[in-house]
N, C-alpha and C positions, 0 to 999 in steps of 0.2 A: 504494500500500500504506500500512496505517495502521497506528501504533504508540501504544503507552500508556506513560508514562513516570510511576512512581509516586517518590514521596519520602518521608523523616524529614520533612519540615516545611512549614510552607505555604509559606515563606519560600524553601526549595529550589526549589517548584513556580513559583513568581512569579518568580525567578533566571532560571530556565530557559526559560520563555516569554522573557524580555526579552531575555538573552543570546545562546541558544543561536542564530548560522551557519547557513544552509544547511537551515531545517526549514522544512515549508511549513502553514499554518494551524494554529496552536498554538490551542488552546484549554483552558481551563481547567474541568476538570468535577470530579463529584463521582467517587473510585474505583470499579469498575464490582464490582457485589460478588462476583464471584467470583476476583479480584485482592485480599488483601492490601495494607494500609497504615497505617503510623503516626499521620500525618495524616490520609487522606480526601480531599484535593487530587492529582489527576495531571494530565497536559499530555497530551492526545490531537494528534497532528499527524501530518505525511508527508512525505518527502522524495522530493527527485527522482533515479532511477536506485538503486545499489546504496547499501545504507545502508550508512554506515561512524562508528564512535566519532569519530574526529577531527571529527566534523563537529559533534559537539554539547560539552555542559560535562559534563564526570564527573566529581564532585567528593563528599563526603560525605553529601550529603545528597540524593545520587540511590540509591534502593534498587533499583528494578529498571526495564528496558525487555523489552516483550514487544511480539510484531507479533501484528495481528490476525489469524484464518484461520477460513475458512467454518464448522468445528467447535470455534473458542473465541479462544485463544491460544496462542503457540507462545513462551517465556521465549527472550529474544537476549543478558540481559544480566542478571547478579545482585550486588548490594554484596556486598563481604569481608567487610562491617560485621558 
């Protein structure tokens, strides 16, 4: 399963790739346009088994995570911000 991780900044999106535990093929793309974003940088990748927060960084400059699904996106995660 694949997920889209958008951000406030580019600088968030390049964090996240380097940082981020337990995520498998991160990729750096442009935001897909029917997703919302600040920047225009999000981290496409996927993990192994049940996805869980602890396993990546959630920090201010993450705005939102959605998983991918055969009719779009499905929102898993949204900033307070």
């Amino acid at each position: 399963m694949y997920y889209i991780a958008t951000f406030y900044s580019h600088f968030g999106a390049i964090r996240f790739k380097k940082e981020s535990a337990n995520i498998n093929s991160p990729q750096l793309m442009p935001v897909p346009r029917r997703l919302s974003s600040s920047c225009g940088t999000c981290v496409r990748f996927s993990v192994s088994g049940e996805f869980s927060f602890s396993d990546i960084i959630v920090d201010d400059e993450l705005e939102q995570i959605v998983r991918e699904t055969a009719n779009g996106y499905e929102r898993i995660y949204q900033s307070k911000v």
